[in-house]
C-alpha positions as a printed Julia matrix, in Angstrom:
243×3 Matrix{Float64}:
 182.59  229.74  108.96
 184.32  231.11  106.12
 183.73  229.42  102.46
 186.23  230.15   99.83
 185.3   227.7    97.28
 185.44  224.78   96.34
 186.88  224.88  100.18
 184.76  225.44  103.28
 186.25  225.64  106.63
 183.79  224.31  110.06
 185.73  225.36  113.18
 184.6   222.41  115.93
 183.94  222.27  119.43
 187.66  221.94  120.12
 188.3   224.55  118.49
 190.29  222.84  115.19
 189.65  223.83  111.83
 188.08  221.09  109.47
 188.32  221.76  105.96
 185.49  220.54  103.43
 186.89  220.58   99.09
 184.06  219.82   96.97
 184.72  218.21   93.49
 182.2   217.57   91.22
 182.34  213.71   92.09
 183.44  213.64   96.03
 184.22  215.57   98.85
 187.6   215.77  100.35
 188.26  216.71  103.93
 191.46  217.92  106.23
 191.16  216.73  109.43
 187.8   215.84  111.11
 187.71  217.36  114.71
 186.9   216.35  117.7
 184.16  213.1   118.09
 181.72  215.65  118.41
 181.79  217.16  115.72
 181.07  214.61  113.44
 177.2   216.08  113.04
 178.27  219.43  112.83
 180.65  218.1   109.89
 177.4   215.96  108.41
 174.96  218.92  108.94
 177.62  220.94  107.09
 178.03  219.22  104.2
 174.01  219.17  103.72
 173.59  222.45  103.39
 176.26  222.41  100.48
 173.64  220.31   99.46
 176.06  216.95   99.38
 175.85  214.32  101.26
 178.4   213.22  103.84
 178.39  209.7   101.75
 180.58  211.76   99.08
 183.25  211.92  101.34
 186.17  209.88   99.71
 189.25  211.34  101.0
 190.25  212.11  104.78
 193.81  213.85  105.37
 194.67  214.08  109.05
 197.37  216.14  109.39
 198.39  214.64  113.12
 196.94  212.3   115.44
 195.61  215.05  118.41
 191.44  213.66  119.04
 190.87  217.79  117.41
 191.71  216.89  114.38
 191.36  212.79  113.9
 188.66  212.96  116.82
 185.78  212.31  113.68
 187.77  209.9   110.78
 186.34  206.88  112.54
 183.29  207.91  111.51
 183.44  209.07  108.26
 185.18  205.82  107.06
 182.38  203.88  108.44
 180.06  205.67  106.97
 181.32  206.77  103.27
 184.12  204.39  103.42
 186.94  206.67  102.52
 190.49  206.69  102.09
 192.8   207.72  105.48
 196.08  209.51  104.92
 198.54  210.21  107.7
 202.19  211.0   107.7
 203.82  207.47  108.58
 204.94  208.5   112.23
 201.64  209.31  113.06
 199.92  206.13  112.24
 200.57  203.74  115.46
 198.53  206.62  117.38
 195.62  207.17  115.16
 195.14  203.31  113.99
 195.12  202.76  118.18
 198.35  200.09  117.6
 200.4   202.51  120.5
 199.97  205.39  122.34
 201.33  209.1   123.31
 199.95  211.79  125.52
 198.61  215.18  123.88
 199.29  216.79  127.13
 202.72  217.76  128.56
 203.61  219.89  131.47
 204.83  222.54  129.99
 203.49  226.34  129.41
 200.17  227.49  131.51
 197.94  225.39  129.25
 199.87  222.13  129.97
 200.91  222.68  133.03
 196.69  223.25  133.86
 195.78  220.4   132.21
 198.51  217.63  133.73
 196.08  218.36  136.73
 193.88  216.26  136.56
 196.08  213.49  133.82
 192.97  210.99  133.84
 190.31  213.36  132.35
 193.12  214.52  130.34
 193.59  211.06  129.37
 189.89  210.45  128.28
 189.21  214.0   126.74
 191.77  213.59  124.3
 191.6   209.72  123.18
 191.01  209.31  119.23
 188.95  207.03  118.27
 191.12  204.44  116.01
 190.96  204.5   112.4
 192.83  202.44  109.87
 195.1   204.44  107.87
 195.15  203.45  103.96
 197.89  205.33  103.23
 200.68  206.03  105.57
 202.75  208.8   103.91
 206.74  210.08  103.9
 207.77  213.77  103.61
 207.42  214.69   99.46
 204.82  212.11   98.8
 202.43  213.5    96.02
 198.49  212.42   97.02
 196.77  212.03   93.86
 193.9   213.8    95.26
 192.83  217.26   93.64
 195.04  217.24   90.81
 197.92  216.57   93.78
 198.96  217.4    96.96
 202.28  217.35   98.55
 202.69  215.96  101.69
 205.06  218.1   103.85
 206.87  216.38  107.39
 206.27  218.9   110.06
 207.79  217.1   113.41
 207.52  218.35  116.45
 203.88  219.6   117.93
 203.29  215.51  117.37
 206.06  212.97  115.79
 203.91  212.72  112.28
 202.37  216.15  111.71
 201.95  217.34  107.91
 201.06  220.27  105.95
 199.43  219.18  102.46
 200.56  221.7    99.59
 197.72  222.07   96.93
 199.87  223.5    94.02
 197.16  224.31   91.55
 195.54  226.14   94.33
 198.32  228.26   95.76
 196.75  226.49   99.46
 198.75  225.62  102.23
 196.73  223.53  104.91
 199.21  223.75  107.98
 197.67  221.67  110.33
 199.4   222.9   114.15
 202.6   223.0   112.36
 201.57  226.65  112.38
 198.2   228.26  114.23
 196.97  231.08  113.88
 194.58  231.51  116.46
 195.21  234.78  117.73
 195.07  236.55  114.25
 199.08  235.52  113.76
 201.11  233.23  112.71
 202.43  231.59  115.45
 204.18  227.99  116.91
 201.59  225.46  118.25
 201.04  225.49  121.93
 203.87  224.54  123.83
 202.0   222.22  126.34
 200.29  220.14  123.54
 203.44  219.64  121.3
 205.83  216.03  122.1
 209.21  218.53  120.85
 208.71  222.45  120.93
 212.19  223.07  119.72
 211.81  220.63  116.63
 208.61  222.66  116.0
 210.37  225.9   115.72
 212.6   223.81  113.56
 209.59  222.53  111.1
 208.08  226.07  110.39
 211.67  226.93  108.76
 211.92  223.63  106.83
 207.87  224.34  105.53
 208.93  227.72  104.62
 212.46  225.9   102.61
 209.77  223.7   100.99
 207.3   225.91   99.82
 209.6   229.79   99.43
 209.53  228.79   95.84
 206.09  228.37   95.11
 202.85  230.18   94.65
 200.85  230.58   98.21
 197.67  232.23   97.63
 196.36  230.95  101.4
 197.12  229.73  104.22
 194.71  226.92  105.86
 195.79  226.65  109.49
 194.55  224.09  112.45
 193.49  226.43  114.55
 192.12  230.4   113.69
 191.04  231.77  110.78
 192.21  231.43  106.78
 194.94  233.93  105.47
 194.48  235.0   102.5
 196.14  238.28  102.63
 199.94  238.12  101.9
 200.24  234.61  103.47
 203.47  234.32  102.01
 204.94  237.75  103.39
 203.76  236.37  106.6
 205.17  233.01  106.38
 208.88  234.34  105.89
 207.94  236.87  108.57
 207.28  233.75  110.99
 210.51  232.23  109.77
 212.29  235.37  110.39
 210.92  235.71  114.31
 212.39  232.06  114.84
 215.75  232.52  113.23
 216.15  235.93  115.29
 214.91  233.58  118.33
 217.53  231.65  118.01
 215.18  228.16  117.62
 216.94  227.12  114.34
């Protein structure tokens, strides 16, 4: 689990990245995992030695159970603050609902198998959202971060800019869980096409700025020309044809 502080990252049993930011007074985290991980996220934060009490800020950046599987329980526990992109909201508050799975690509196409364990393996837990958030929004969390609309792998995913830190925290907007940079999977994503679309419009948003690291969903940090490799990414999908 690579540290690089004040942010830790706890890969879960689904395999999506949480992301722990100390402060001196709280904790903030991006994304929660999978239901199951919600001790591995408590043990976690002990041996920081905080407690999971601390945590006053929760940023999910989509509604898929890998990465809002555990904000249930963190706001009944420490009573923190939910922030979602607006479009996201109805499926992590529980008020409507939208498969995860489509049958599309080898994963998808697996997994529409069997829809009803589908069904239950990838149902969030609700959560109340405090603060439903639009594309540009500034959270005043950690001196700000920028709140980035990312449509396509699910209606409402984000990417969070943290300016003073040169961090990018992607969500599946972008993966990297091969070791490069890469489109979420096709099979778990509502509009592949306006996916390919959303990786160009990131890179628009953020080609000006200072990007030190890169903070994806899934796979491991990038913190070695993670800008180079963002316009590479662009590149591959404007070559591609999918803008």
């Amino acid at each position: 689990m690579k540290s690089v502080p004040p942010v830790h990252k706890v890969t879960g049993y689904g395999t999506g990245n949480v992301y722990i930011i100390e402060t001196e007074d709280e904790l903030v985290l991006v994304d929660t995992g999978v239901p199951q991980d919600y001790m591995l996220l408590v043990d976690r934060i002990k041996s920081l030695g905080r407690s999971p009490v601390e945590v006053g800020h929760i940023l999910l950046t989509h509604y898929h159970v890998d990465h809002a599987g555990s904000a249930a329980a963190f706001k009944r526990l420490s009573h923190a603050k939910v922030y979602a992109h607006a479009d996201d909201v109805p499926y992590i508050q529980g008020d409507d609902s939208i498969t995860s799975i489509y049958k599309k690509g080898v994963i998808g196409r697996l997994a529409s198998l069997v829809p009803v364990v589908g069904a239950a393996l990838t149902r969030v837990p609700p959560v109340q959202v405090d603060v439903p958030c639009a594309d540009g929004d500034i959270i005043p969390v950690l001196g700000g971060l920028r709140v980035i609309h990312c449509p396509g792998h699910t209606p409402g995913s984000a990417a969070y800019f943290w300016e003073e830190k040169g961090l990018l925290f992607t969500g599946d907007a972008i993966i990297n869980t091969y070791h490069f940079l890469t489109l979420p999977t096709i099979g778990f994503s509502v509009d592949f096409g306006q996916a390919a679309r959303s990786i160009c419009g990131l890179m628009d948003a953020v080609e000006d700025e200072g990007i030190w690291m890169l903070a994806c969903g899934h796979g491991p940090m990038v913190d070695d020309y993670p800008k180079e490799k963002l316009l590479r990414l662009r590149g591959r999908m404007m070559r591609q044809g999918r803008v």
